[in-house]
N, C-alpha and C positions, 0 to 999 in steps of 0.2 A: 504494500500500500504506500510506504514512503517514496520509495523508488519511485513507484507511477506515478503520485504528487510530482514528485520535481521533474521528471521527465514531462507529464503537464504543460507545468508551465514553461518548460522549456519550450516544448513544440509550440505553443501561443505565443510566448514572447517571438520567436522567428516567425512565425505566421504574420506576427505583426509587424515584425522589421521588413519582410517581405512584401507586404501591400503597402508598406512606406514606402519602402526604395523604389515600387515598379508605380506608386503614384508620381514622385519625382523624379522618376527618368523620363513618364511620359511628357510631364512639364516641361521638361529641359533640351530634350533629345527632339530634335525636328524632324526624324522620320518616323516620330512613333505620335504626330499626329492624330490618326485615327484613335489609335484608344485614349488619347488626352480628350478626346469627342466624346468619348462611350462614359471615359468617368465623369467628364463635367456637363455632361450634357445626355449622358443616356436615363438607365433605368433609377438610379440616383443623383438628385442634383445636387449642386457643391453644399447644400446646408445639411443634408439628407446625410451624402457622405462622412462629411465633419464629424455629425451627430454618431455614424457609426463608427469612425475609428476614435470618436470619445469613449463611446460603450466600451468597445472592447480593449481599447488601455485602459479601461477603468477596471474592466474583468481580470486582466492581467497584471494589476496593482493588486489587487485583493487576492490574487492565488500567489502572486512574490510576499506579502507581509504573511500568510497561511502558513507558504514555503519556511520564510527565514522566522517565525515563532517557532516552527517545529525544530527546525534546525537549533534552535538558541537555546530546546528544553533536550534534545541530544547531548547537546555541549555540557551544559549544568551535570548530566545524568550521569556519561562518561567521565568528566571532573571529581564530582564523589564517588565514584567506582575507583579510581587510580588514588583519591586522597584513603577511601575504606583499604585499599590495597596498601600505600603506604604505610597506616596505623597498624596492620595487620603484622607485617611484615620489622617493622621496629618493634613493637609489642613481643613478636617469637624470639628476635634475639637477644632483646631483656631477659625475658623470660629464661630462654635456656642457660645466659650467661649466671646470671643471678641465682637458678637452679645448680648448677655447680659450684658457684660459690658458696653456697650454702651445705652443701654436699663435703665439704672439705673447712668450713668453717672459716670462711677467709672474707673478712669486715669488708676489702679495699674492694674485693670483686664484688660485692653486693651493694656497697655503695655508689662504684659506679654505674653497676645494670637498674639500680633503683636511681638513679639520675635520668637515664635512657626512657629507662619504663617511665616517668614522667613527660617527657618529650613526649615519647610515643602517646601515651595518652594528651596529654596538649593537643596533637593531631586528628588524634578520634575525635574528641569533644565536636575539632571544626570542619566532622564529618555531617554534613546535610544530609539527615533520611531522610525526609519526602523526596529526597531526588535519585536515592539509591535504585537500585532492582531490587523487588519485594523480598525474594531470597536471601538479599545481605543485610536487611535492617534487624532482623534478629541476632545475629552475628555478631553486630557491628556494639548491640546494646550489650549484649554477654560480655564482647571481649573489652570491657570501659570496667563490666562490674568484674570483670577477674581483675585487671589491673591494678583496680579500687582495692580489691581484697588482699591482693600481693602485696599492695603499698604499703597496709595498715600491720601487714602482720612484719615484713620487713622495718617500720619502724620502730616497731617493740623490740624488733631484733637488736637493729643500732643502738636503742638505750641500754640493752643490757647485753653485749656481744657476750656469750658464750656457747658451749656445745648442747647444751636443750636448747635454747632459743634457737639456733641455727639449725636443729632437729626440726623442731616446730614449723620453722620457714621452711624446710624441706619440703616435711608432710602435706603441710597445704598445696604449695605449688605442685606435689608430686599428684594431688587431688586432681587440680587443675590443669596437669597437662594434656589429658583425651580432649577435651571440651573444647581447648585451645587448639589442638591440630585441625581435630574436626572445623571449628568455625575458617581457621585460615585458608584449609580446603576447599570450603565452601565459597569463600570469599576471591580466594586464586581463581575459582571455575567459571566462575561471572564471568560471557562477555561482554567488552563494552560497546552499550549504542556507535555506530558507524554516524559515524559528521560527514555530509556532503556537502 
């Protein structure tokens, strides 16, 4: 259906540049006479005419603004598809990095991935679901609230570094890593709207 939209108005806008250019060739062009007869003097006269190539640039205004509103809600759609990919994609390597660090008990490496994983979340946040595909807005909300929950228990971690705490942050994120492949999966498999 998109397709045949813009091909549409394609074939109208030419259609139109066409009975433009073969009305001012006949104007211009002194052997082509005769049909500067038929258009100004035949079955439509010059107001008749006018009025019909007003109509139909007017028809071909309204199928070009039709065209480029769709085209503008592809772009938006495609833009939060690649920004959910982005969040998606920063969030797993938080995650995994700060999973190991937690794994071996090591403050600097979970400090940093708990830097990351904020970033990454920063970028979820300024991910637009009403312009998602429907299949990544639940995704998109899970992998904000894993974050959330990593962050929280990651903090506890920092105030009190030791080997249960870094157990603890294990656990959890060991909770949450099915959920997390699965959503990134799902969010990887999305194609994006095609922009013409």
């Amino acid at each position: 259906m998109r397709n045949e939209l813009g091909l549409t108005g394609i074939a109208i806008g030419m259609a139109i540049l066409l009975i433009l250019l073969l009305w001012v060739a006949t104007a211009f062009h002194p052997g082509l006479e005769v049909a500067w007869e038929f258009l100004k003097d035949g079955p439509l006269s010059g107001s008749q005419l006018s009025a019909w190539v007003q109509a139909i640039g007017s028809i071909g205004a309204i199928l070009f603004s039709i065209w480029l509103f769709d085209s503008s809600n592809r772009e938006k759609k495609r833009n939060s598809l690649i920004r959910a990919r982005a969040f998606s994609s920063m969030l797993n390597t938080a995650f995994l990095g700060m999973k190991s660090g937690a794994s071996i008990n090591q403050t600097r490496d979970i400090l940093l991935c708990r830097a990351l994983m904020m970033e990454a979340l920063e970028v979820g946040r300024g991910v637009v679901l009403e312009s998602l595909p429907k299949e990544c807005v639940g995704p998109v909300i899970s992998l904000r609230s894993i974050a959330n929950g990593v962050l929280s228990v990651a903090d506890v971690y920092l105030l009190a570094p030791n080997s249960q705490s870094a157990n603890t942050l294990f656990e959890v994120m060991q909770g949450f890593f099915i959920a997390l492949s699965q959503h990134n999966l799902t969010i990887a498999s999305v194609h994006p709207p095609v922009v013409e």
